[in-house]
N, CA, C and O atoms as CSV, one atom per row, in Angstrom:
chain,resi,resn,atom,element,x,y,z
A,1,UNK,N,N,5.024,-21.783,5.052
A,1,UNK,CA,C,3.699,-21.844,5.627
A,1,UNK,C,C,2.683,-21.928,4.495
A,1,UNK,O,O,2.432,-20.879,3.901
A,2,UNK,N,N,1.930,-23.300,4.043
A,2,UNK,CA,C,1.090,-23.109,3.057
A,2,UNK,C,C,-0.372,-22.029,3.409
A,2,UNK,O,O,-0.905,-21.515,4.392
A,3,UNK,N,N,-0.473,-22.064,2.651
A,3,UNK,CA,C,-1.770,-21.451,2.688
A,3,UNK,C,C,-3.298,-22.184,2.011
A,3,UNK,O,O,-3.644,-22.770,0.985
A,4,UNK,N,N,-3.842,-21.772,3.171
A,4,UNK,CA,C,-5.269,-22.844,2.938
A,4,UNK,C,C,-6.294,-22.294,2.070
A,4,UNK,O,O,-5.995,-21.284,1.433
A,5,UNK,N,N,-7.485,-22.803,1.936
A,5,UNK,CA,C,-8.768,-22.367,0.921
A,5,UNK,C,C,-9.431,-21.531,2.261
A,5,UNK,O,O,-10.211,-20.627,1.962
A,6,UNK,N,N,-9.211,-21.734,3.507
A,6,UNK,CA,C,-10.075,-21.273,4.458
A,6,UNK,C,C,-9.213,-20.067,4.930
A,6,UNK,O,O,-9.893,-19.226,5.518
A,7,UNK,N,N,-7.997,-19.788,4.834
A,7,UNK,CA,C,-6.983,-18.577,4.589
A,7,UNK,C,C,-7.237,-17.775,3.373
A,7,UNK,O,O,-6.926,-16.586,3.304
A,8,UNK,N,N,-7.721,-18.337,2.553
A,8,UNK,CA,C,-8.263,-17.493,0.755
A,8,UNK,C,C,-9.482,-16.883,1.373
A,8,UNK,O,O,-9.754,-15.742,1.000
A,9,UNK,N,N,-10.340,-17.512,2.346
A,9,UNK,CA,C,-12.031,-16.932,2.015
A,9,UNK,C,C,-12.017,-16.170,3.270
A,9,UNK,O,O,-12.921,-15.359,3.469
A,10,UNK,N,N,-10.803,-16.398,4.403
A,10,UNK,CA,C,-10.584,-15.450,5.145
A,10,UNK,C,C,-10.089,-13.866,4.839
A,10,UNK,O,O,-10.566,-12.865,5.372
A,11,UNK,N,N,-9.339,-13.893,4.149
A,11,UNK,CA,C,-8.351,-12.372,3.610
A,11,UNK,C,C,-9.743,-12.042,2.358
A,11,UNK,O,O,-10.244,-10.919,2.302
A,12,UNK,N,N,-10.203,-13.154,1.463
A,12,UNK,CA,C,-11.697,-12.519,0.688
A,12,UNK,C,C,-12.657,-11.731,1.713
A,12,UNK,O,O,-13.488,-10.910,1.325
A,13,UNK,N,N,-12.492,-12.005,2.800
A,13,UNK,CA,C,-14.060,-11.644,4.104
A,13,UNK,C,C,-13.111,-10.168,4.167
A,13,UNK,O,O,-13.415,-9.281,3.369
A,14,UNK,N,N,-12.179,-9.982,4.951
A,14,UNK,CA,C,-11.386,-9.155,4.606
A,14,UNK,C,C,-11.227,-7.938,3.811
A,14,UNK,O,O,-11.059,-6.829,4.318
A,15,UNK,N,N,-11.297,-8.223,2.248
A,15,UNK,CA,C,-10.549,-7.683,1.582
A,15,UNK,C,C,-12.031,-7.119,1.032
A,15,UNK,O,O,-12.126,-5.944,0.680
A,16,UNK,N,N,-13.414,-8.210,0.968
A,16,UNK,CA,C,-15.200,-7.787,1.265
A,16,UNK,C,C,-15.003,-8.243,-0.505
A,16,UNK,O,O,-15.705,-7.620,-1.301
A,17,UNK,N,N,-14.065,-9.298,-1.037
A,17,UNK,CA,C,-14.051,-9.861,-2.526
A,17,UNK,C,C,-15.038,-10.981,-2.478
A,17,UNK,O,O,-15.177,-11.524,-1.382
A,18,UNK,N,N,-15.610,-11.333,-3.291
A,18,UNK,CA,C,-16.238,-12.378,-3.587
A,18,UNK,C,C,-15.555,-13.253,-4.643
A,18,UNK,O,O,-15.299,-13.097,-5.836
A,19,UNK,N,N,-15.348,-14.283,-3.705
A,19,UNK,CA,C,-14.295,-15.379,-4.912
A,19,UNK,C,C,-15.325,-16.885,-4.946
A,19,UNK,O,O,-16.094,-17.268,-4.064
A,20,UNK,N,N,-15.028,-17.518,-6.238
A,20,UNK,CA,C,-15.649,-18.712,-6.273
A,20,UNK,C,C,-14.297,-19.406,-5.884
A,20,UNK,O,O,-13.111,-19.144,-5.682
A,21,UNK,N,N,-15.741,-21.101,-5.909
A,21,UNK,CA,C,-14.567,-22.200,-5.252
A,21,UNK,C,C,-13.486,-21.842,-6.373
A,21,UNK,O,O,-12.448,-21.347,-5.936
A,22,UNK,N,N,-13.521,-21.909,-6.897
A,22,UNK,CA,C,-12.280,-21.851,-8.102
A,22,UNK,C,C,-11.293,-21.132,-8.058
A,22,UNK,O,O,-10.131,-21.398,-8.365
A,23,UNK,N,N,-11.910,-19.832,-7.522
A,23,UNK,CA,C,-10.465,-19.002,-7.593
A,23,UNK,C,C,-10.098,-19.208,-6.424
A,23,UNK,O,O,-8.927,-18.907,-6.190
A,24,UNK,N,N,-10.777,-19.680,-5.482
A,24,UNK,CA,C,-9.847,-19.755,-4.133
A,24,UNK,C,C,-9.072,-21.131,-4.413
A,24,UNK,O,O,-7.903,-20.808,-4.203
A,25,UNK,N,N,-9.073,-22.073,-4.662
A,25,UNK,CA,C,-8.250,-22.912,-5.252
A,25,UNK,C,C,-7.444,-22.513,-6.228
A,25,UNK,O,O,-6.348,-23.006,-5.961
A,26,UNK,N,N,-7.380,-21.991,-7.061
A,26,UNK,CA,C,-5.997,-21.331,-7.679
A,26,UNK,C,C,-5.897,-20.355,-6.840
A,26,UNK,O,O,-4.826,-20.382,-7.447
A,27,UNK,N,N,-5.890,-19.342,-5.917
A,27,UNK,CA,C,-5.573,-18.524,-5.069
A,27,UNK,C,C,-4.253,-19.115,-4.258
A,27,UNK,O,O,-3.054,-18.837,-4.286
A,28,UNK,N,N,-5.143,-20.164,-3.446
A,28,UNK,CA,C,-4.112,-20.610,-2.527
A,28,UNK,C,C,-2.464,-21.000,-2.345
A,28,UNK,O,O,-1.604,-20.623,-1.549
A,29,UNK,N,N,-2.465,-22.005,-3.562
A,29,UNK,CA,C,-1.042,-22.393,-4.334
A,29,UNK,C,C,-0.421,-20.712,-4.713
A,29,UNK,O,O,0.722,-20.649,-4.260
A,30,UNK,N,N,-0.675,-19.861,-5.142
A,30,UNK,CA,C,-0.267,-18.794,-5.491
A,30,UNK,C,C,0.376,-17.473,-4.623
A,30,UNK,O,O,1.358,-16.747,-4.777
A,31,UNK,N,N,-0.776,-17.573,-3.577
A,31,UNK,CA,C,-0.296,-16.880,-2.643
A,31,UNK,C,C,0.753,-18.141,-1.732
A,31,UNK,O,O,1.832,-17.918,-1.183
A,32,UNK,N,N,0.385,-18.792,-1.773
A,32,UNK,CA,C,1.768,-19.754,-0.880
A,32,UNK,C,C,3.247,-19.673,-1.003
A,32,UNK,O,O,4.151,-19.602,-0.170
A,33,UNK,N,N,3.212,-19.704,-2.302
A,33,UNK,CA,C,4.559,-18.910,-3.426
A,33,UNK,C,C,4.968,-17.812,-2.656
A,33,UNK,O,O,5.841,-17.822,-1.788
A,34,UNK,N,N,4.365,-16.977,-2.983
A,34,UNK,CA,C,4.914,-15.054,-2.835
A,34,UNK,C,C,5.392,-15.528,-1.404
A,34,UNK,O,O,6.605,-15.702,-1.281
A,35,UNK,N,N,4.446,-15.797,-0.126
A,35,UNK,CA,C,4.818,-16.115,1.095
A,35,UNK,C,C,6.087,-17.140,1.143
A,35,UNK,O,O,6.421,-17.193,2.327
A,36,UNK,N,N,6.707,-17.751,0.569
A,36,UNK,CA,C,7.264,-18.575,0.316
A,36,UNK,C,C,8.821,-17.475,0.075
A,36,UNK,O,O,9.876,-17.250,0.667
A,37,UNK,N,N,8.291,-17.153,-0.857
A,37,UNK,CA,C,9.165,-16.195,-1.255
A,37,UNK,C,C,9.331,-15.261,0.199
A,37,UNK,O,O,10.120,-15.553,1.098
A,38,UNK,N,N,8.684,-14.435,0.207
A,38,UNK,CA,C,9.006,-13.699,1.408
A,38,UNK,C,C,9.693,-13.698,2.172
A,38,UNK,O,O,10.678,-12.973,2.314
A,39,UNK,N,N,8.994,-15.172,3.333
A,39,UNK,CA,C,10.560,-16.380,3.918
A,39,UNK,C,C,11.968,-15.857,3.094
A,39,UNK,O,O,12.772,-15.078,3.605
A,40,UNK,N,N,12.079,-16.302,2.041
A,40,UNK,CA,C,13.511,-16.272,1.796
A,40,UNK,C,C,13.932,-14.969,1.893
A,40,UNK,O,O,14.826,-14.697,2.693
A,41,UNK,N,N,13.484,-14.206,1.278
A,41,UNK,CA,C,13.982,-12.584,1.839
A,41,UNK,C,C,14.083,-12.226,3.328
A,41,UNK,O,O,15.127,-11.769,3.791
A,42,UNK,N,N,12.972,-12.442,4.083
A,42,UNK,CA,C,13.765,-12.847,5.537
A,42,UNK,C,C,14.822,-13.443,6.141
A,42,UNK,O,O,15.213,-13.100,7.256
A,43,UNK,N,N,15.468,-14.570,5.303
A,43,UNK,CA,C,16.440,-15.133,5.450
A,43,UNK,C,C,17.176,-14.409,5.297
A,43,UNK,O,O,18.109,-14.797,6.000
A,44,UNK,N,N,17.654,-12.937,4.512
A,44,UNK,CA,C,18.927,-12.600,4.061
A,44,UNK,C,C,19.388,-11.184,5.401
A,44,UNK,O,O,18.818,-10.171,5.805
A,45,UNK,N,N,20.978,-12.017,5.762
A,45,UNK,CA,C,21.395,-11.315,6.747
A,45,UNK,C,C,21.707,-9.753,6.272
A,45,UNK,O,O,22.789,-9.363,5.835
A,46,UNK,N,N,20.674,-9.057,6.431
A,46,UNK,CA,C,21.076,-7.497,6.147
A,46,UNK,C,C,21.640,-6.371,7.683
A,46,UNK,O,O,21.173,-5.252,7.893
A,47,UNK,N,N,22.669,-7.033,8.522
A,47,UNK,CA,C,23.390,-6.515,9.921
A,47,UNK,C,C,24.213,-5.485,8.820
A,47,UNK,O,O,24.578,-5.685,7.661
A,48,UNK,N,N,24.330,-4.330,9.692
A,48,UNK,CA,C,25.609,-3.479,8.993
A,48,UNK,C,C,25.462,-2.603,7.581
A,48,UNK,O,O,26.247,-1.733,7.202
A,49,UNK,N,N,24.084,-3.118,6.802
A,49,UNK,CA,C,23.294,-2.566,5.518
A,49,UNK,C,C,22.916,-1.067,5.789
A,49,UNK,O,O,22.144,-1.097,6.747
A,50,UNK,N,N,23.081,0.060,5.438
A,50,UNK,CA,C,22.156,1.305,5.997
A,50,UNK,C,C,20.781,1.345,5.283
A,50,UNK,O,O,20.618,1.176,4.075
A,51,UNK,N,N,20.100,1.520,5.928
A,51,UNK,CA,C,18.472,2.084,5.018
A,51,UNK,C,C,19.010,2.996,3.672
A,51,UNK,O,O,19.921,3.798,3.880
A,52,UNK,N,N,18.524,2.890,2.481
A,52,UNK,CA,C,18.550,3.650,1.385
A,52,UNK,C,C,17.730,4.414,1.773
A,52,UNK,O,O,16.632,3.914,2.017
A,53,UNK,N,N,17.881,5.815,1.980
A,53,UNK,CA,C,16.869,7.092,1.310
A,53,UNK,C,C,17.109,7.177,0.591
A,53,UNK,O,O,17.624,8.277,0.790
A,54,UNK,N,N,17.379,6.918,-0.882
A,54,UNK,CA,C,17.153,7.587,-2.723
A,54,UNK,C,C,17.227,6.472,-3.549
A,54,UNK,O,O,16.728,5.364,-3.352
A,55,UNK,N,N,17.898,6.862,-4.501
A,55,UNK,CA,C,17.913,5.690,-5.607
A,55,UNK,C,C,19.342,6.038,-5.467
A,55,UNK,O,O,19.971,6.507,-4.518
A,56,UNK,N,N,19.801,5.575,-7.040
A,56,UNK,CA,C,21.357,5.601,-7.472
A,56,UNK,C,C,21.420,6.401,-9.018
A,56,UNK,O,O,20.527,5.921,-9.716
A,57,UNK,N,N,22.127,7.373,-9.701
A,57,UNK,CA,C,21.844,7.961,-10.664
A,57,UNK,C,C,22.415,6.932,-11.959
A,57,UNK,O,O,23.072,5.974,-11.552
A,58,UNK,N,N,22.298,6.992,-12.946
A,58,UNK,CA,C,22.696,6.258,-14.169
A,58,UNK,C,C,24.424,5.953,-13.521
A,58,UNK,O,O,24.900,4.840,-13.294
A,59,UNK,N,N,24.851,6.777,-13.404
A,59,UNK,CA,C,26.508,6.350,-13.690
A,59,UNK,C,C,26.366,5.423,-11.749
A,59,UNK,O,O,27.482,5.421,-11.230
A,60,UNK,N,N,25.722,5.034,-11.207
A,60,UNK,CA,C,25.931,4.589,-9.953
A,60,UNK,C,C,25.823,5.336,-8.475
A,60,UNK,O,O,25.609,4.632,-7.489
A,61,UNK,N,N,25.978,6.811,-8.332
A,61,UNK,CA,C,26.224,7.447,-7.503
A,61,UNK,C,C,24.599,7.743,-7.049
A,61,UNK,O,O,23.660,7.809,-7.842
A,62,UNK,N,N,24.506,7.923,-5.397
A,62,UNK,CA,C,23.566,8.539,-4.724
A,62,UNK,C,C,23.141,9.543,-5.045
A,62,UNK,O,O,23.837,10.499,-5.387
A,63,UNK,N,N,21.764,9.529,-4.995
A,63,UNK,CA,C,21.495,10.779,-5.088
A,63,UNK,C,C,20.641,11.488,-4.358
A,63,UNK,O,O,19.733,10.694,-4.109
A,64,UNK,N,N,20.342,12.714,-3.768
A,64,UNK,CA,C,19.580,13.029,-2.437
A,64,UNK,C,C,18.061,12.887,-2.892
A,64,UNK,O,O,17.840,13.116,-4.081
A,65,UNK,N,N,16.904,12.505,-2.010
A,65,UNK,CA,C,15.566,12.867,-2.339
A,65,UNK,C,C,14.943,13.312,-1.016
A,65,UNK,O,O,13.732,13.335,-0.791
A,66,UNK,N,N,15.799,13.621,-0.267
A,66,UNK,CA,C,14.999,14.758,0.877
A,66,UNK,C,C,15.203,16.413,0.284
A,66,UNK,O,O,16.002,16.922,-0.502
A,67,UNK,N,N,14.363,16.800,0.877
A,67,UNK,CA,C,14.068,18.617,0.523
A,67,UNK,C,C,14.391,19.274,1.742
A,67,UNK,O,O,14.137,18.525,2.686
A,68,UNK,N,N,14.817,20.295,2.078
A,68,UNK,CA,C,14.312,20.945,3.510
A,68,UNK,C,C,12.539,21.563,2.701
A,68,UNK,O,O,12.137,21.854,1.575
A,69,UNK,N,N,11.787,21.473,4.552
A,69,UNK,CA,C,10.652,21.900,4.139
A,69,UNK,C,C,10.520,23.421,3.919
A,69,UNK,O,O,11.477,24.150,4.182
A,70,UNK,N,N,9.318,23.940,3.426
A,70,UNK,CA,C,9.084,25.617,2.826
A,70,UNK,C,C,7.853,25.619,3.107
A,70,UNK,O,O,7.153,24.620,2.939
A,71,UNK,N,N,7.310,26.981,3.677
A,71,UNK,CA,C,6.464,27.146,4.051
A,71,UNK,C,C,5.962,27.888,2.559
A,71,UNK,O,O,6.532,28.821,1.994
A,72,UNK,N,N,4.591,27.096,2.069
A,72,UNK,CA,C,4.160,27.785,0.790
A,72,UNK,C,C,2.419,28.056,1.027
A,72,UNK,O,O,1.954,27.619,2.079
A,73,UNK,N,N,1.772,28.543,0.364
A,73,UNK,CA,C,1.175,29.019,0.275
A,73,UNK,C,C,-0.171,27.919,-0.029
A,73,UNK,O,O,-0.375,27.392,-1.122
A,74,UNK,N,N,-0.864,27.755,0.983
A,74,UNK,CA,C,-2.084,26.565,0.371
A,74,UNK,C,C,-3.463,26.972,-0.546
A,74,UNK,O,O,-3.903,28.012,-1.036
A,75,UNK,N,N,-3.850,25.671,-0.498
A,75,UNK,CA,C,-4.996,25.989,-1.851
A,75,UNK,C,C,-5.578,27.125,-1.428
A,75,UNK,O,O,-5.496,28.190,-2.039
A,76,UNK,N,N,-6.442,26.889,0.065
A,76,UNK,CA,C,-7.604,27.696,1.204
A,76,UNK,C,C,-8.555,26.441,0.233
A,76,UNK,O,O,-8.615,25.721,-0.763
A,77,UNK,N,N,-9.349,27.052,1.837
A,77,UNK,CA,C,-10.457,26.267,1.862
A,77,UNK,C,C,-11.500,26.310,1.099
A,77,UNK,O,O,-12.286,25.367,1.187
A,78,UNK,N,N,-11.755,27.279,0.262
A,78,UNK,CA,C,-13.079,27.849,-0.474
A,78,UNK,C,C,-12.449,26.826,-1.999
A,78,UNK,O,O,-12.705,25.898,-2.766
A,79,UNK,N,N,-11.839,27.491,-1.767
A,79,UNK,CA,C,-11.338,26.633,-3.613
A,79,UNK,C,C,-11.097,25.024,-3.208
A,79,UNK,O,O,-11.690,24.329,-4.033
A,80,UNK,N,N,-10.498,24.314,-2.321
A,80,UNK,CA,C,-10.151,23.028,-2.155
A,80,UNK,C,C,-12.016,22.464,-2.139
A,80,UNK,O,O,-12.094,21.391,-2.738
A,81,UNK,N,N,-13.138,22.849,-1.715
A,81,UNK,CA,C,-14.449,22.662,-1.855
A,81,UNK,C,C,-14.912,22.980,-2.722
A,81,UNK,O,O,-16.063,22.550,-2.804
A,82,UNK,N,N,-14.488,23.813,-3.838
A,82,UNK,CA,C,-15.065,24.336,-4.838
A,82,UNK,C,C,-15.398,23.235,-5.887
A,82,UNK,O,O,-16.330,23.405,-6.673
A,83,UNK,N,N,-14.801,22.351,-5.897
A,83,UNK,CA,C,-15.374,21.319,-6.423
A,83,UNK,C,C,-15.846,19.963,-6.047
A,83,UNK,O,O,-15.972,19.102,-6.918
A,84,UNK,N,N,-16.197,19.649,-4.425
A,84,UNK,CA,C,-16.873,19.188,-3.864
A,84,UNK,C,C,-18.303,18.775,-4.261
A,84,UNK,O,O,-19.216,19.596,-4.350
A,85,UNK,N,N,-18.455,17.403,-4.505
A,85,UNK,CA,C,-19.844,17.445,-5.166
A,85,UNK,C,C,-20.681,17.730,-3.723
A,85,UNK,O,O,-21.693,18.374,-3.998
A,86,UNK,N,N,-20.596,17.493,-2.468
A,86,UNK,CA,C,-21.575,17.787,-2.022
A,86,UNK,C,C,-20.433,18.608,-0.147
A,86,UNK,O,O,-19.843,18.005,0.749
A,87,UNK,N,N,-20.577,19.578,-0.307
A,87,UNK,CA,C,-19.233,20.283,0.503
A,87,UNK,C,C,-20.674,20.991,2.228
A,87,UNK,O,O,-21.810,21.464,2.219
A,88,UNK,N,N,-20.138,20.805,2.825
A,88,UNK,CA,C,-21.350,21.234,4.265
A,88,UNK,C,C,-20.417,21.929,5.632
A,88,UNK,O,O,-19.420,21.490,6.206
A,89,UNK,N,N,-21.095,22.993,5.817
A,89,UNK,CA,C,-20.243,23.996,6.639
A,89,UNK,C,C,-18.487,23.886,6.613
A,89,UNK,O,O,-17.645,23.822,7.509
A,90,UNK,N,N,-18.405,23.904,4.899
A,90,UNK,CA,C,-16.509,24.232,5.483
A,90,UNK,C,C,-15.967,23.100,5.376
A,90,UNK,O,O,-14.751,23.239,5.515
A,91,UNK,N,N,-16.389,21.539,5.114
A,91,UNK,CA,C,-16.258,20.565,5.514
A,91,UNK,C,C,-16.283,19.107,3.816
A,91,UNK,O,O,-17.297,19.045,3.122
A,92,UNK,N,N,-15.355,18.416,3.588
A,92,UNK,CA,C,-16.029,17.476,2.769
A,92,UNK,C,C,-17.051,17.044,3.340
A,92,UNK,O,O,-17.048,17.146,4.566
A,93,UNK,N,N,-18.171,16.468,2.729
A,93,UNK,CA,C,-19.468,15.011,3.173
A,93,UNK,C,C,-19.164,14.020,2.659
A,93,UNK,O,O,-18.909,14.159,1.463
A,94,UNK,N,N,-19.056,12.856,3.116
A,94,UNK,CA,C,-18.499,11.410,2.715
A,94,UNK,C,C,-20.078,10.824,3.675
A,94,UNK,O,O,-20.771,11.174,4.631
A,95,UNK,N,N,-19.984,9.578,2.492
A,95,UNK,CA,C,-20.704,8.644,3.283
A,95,UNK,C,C,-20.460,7.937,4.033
A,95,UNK,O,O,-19.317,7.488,3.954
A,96,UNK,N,N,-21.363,7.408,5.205
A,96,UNK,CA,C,-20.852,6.943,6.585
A,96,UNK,C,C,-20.155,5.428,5.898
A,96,UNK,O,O,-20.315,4.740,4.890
A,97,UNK,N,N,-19.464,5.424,6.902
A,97,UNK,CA,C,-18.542,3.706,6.909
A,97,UNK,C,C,-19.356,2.757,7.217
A,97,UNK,O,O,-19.654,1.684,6.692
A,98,UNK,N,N,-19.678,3.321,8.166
A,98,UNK,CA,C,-20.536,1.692,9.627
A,98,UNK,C,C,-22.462,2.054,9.644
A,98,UNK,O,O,-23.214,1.361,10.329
């Protein structure tokens, strides 16, 4: 599926980038690739594969990276605000989105 200059300034509107004609013309060819690529990794029959949870250690073997959970002890709230540049009843303040 190529990808167009009007697919570049779409995902730019998007993404709120400002691109010149230029980079959306080298954009396009580029991202067409990776997508390109992608396709082919879709292609590969993975039936019968299990999901990896971990890695593999130097000599090859699995190794676990789940924990059981523990109930520990949190920051509290006074200190997690304590360095809040601007912190209001108990609460972060962020500026509005919309």
């Amino acid at each position: 599926m190529p990808i167009t200059e009007a697919d570049i300034e779409k995902l730019a509107r998007l993404a709120q980038l400002e691109l010149t004609d230029e980079e959306r013309r080298a954009l396009a060819p580029q991202i067409s690739s990776i997508v390109e690529y992608v396709e082919q990794l879709n292609e590969i029959d993975t039936n019968g594969i299990e999901p990896s949870l971990g890695g593999l250690t130097l000599e090859g073997e699995r190794t676990e990276t789940m924990r059981d959970d523990a109930v520990r002890p949190s920051l509290g709230q006074k200190a997690a605000l304590a360095e809040a540049p601007d912190p209001a009843s108990g609460y972060f303040r962020v500026p509005k989105v919309l």
